[in-house]
C-alpha positions as CSV (number, residue, x, y, z in Angstrom):
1,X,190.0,-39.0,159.0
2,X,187.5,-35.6,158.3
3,X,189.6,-32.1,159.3
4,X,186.9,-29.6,159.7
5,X,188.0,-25.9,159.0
6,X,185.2,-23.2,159.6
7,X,185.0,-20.5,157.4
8,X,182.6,-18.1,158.0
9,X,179.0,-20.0,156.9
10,X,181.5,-22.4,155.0
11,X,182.8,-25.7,156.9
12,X,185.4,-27.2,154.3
13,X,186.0,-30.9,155.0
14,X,189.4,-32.0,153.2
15,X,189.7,-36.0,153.3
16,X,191.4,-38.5,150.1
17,X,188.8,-41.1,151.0
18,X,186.1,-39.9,153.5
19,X,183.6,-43.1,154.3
20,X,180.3,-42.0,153.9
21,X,179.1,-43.2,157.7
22,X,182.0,-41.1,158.9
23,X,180.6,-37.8,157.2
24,X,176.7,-38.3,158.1
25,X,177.4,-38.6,161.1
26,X,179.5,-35.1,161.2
27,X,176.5,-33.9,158.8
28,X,174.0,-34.6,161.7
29,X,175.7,-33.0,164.2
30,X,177.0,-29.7,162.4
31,X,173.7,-29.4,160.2
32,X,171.8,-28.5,163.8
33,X,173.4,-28.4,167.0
34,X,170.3,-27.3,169.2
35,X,167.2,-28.9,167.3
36,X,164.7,-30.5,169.1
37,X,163.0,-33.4,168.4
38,X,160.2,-34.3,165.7
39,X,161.8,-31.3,164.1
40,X,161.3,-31.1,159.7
41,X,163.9,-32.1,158.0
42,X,163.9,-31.5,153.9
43,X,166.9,-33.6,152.4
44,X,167.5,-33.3,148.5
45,X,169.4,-35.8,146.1
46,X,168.2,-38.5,148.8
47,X,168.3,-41.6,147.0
48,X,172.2,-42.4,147.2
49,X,175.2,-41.4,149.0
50,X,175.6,-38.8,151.3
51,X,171.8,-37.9,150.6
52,X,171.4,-40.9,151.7
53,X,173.2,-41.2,154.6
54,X,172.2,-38.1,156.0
55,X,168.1,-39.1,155.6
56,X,169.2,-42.1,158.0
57,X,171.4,-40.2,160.2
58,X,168.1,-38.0,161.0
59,X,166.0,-40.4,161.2
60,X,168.1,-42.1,163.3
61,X,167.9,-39.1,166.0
62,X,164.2,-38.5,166.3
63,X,164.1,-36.2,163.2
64,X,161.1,-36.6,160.5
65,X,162.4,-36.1,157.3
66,X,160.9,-35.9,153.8
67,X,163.2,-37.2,151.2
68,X,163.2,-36.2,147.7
69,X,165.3,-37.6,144.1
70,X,164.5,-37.8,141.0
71,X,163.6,-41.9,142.3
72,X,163.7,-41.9,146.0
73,X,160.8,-43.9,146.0
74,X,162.5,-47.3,144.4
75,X,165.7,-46.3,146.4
76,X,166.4,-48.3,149.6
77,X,164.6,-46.0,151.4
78,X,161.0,-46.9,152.7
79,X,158.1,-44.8,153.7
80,X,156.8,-44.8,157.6
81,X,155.4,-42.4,159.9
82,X,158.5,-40.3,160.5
83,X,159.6,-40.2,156.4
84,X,158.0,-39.1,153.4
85,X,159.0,-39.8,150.1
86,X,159.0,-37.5,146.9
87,X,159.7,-38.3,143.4
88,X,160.6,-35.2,141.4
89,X,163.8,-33.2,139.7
90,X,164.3,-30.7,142.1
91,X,165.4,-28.3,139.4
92,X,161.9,-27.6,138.5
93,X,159.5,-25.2,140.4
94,X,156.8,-27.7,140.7
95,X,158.7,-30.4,142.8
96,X,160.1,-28.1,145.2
97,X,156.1,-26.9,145.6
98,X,155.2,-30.7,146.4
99,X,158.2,-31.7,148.5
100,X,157.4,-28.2,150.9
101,X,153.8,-29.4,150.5
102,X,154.2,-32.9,151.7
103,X,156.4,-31.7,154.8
104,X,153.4,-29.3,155.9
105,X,150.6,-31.8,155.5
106,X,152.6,-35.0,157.0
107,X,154.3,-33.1,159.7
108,X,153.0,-29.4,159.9
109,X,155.9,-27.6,159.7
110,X,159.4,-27.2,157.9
111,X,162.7,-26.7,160.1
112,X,165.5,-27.4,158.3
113,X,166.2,-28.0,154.7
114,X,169.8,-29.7,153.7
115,X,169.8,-29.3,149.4
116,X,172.5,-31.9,148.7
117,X,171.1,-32.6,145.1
118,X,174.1,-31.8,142.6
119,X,175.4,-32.5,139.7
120,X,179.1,-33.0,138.9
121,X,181.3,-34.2,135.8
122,X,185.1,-34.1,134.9
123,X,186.2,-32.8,131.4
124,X,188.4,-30.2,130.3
125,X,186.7,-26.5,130.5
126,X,186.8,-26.3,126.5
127,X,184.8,-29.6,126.3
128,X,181.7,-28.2,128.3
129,X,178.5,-28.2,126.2
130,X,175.7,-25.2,126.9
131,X,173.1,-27.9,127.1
132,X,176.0,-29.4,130.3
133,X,175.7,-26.1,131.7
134,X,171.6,-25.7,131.7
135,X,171.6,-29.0,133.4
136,X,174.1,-28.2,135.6
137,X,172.4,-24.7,137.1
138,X,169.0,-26.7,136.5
139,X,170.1,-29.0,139.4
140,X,172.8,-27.0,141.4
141,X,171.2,-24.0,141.9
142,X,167.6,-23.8,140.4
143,X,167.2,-27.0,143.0
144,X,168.8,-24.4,145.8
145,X,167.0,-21.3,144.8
146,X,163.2,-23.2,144.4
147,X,163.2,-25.1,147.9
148,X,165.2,-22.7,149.8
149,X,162.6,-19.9,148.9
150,X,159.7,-22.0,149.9
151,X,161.4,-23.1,153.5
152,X,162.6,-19.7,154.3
153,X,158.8,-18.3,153.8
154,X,157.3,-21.2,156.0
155,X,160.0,-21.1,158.4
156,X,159.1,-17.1,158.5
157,X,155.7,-17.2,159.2
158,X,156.3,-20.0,162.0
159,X,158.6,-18.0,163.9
160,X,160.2,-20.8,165.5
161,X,163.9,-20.4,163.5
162,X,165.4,-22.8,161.4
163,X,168.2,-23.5,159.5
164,X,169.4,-24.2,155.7
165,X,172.8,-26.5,154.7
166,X,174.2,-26.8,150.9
167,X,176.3,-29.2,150.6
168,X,179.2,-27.7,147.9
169,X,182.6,-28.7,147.2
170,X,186.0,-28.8,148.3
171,X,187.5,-27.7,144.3
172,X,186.0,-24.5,144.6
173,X,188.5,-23.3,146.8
174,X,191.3,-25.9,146.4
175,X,190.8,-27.5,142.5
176,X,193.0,-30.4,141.6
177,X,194.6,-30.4,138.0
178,X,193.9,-34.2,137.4
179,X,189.8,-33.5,138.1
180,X,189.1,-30.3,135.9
181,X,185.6,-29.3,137.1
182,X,185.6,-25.7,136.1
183,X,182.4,-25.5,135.1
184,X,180.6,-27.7,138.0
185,X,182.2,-25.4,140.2
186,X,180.7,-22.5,138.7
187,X,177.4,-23.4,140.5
188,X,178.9,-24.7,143.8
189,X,181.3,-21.4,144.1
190,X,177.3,-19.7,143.9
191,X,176.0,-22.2,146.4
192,X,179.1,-20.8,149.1
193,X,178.4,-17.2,147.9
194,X,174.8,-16.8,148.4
195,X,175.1,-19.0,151.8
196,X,177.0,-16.4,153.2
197,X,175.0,-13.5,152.0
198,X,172.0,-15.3,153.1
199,X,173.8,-16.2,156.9
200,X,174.2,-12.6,157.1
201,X,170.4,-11.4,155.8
202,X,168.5,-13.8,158.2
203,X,170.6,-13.8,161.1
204,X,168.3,-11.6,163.1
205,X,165.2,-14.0,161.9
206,X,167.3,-17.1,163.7
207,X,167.7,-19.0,160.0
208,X,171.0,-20.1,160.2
209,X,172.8,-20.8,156.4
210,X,175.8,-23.3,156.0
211,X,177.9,-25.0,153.5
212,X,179.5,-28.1,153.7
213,X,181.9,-28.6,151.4
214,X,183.2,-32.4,151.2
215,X,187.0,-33.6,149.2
216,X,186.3,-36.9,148.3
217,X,183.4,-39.2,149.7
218,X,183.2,-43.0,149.4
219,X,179.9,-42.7,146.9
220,X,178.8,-43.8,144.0
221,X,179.0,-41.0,141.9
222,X,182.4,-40.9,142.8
223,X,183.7,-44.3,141.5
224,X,182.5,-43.5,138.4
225,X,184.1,-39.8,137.8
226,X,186.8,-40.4,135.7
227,X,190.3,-38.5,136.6
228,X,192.5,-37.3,133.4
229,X,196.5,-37.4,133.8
């Protein structure tokens, strides 16, 4: 069972074993309460797991949605007229401009922008590598920073509002001795930090800013991280 505790721009979700149909459906309903339909949806990190699962959620409700991962395209999702599908780290400049491209050209606009790409490990803080932590901001928050500034611009000049959801992490406010993630949640503590700043500096332009920050979710990525006693 999810408990959902809002705080400020920040809705913490706290669950030992959250099933991943449970949380995209609470992801589809708290990303947007009051979008209409055909709306632009931009999800990143799409080809497993709660990127995943929130692509179908959308799509599911009327949304069009364009999809990106590193390989979304050999993931089980399939193009059609409401999804478009881009290939591309998200940490560099050039796939942000191509996934924002692809939204405007399929579907003319861009709504709503949910950055879920991340990347996580477990391993004591001395054991972090500088070439770990470049990969980590690469992803984390070079990913945030690249698409975010090219949805907020469009979503500007459209005039229509919008809205833009990070998904973070429950350790940044409540770490757990047996999954040291110091480092990881260097970047995700910077994800709930410029989220609110951002809630507060768009507010008048209706671009609403949220973080959702997930304990542990039935994924893959997550049966692999290894916990140290």
């Amino acid at each position: 069972m999810l408990t959902v505790t809002f705080n400020t721009s920040i809705i913490w979700l706290h669950s030992d074993r959250a099933c991943i149909a449970e949380f995209s459906k609470v992801s589809a309903e708290t990303f947007d309460l009051d979008m209409e339909a055909k709306k632009t949806v931009i999800v990143t990190g799409a080809s497993q797991g709660i990127g995943e699962a929130v692509v179908q959620a959308f799509l599911e409700r009327g949304y069009n949605v364009v999809a990106t991962s590193r390989s979304v395209s050999t993931s089980g999702l399939s193009p059609s007229a409401n999804l478009a599908l881009v290939d591309g780290d998200i940490g560099l400049a050039e796939t942000a401009e191509r996934v924002a491209q692809a939204a405007i050209d399929k579907f003319g606009s861009i709504d709503h922008v949910v950055n879920n790409a991340g990347i996580f490990s477990v391993k004591p803080f001395t054991d972090y590598t500088v070439e770990e932590f470049d990969r980590l901001v690469s992803t984390n928050l070079k990913g945030f920073i690249f698409i975010t500034q090219l949805a907020v611009k469009r979503i500007l000049s459209q005039g229509t509002g919008g809205s833009v959801t990070s998904i973070t992490a429950s350790l940044v406010k409540n770490p757990i001795a047996g999954v040291p993630a110091s480092i990881p949640m260097i970047t995700k503590g910077g994800l709930n930090a410029i989220t609110v700043s951002l809630a507060s500096e768009y507010a008048k332009s209706n671009i609403r800013f949220n973080a959702v920050a997930p304990g542990i979710v039935d994924t893959l990525s997550t049966k692999t991280t290894r916990r140290i006693s």
